[in-house]
C-alpha positions as CSV (number, residue, x, y, z in Angstrom):
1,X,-109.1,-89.8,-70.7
2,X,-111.3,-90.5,-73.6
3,X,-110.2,-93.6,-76.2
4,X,-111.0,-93.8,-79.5
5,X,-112.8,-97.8,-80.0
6,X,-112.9,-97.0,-83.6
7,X,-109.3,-96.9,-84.3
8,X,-109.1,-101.1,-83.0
9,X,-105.7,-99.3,-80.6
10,X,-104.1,-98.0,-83.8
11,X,-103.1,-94.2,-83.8
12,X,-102.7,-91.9,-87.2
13,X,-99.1,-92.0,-86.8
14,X,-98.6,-95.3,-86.8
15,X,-100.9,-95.8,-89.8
16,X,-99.1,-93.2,-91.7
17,X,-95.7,-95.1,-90.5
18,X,-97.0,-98.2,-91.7
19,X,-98.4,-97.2,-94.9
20,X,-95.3,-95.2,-96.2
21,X,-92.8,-98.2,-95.4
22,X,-95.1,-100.9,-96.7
23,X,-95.3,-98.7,-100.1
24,X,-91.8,-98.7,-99.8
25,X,-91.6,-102.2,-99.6
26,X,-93.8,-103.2,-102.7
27,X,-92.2,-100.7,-104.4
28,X,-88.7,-102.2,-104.4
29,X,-90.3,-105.2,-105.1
30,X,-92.0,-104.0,-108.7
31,X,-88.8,-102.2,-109.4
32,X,-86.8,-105.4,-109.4
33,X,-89.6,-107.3,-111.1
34,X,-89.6,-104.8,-113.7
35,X,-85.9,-105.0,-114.0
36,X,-86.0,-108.9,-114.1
37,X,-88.6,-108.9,-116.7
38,X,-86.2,-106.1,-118.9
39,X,-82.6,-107.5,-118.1
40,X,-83.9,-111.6,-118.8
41,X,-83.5,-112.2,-122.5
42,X,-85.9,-115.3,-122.5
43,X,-88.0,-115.5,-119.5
44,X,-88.7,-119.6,-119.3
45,X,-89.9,-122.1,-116.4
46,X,-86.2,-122.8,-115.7
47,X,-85.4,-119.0,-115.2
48,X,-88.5,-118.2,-113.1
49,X,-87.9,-121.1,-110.6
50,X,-84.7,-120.2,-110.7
51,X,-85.1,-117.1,-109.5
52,X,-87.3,-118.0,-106.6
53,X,-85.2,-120.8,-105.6
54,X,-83.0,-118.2,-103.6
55,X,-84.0,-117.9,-100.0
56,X,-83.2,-113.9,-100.6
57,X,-86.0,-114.0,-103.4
58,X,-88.4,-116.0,-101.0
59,X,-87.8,-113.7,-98.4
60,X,-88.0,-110.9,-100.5
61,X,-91.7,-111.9,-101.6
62,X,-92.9,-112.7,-97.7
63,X,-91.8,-109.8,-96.5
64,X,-93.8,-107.7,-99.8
65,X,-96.6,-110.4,-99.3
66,X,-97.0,-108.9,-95.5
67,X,-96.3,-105.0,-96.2
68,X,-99.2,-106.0,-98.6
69,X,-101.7,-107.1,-96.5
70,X,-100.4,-104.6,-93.4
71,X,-101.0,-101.7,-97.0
72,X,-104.8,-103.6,-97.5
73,X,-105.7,-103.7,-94.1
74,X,-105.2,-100.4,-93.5
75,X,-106.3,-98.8,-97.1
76,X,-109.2,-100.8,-96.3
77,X,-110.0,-99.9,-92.4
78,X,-110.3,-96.0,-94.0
79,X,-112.3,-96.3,-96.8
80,X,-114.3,-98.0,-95.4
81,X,-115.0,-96.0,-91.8
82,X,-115.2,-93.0,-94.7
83,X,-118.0,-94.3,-97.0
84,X,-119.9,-97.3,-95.6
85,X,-121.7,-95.4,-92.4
86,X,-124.0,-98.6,-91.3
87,X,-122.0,-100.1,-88.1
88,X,-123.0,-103.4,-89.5
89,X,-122.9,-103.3,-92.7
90,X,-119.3,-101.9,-92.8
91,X,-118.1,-104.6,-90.0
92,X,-119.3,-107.3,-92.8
93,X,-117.8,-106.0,-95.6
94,X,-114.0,-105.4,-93.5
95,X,-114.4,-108.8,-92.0
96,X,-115.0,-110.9,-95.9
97,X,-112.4,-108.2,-97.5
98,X,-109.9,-108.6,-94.7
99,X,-110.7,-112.6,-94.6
100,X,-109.8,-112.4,-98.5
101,X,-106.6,-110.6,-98.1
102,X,-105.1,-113.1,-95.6
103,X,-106.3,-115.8,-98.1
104,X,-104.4,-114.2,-100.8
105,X,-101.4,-114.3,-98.9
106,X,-102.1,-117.8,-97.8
107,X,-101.9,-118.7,-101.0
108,X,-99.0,-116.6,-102.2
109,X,-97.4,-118.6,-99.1
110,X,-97.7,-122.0,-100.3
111,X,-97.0,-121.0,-103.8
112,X,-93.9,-119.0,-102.8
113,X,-92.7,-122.2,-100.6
114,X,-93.7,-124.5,-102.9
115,X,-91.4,-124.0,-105.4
């Protein structure tokens, strides 16, 4: 039985899978963001820390903070095995990208739990 090495034990299915229900994810998220930013009359300090005081709204944005690295990751694992053909080359480039998207969340983390 042959393996594929370059899919790092992923399959297409489970890419597609991922990608769909991550979209999902951020997409609920903008939605109620969007109809936050509409319905709230005056959008202050007060409001906005209010809002993310909830544990529901803190879960809410860790579980849209993962489905958007899990949506990087991925986006980022294709184009880049589609347009950067050096071995090397395209191993440095996903390793600093990747390494930036778990900062982002790192920081969206300790932000998010800050409050």
């Amino acid at each position: 039985m042959v393996t594929n090495q370059a899919s790092m034990k992923r399959n297409g299915i489970q890419d597609y899978v991922t990608l769909r229900a991550s979209a999902a994810v951020i997409s609920a998220f903008t939605i109620f963001m969007v109809y936050f930013f509409i319905a709230t009359p005056e959008i202050t300090y007060t409001v906005w820390q209010g809002l993310f005081a909830s544990i529901y709204m803190k879960a809410f944005t860790l579980i849209t903070l993962l489905a958007i690295l899990m949506h990087v990751r991925i986006g980022l694992w294709q184009v880049l095995t589609d347009y950067v053909k050096p071995h090397n080359l395209r191993m440095g480039l996903q390793f600093v990208l990747n390494l930036m998207a778990f900062a982002y969340v790192a920081v969206g983390l300790f932000v998010l739990w800050g409050v």
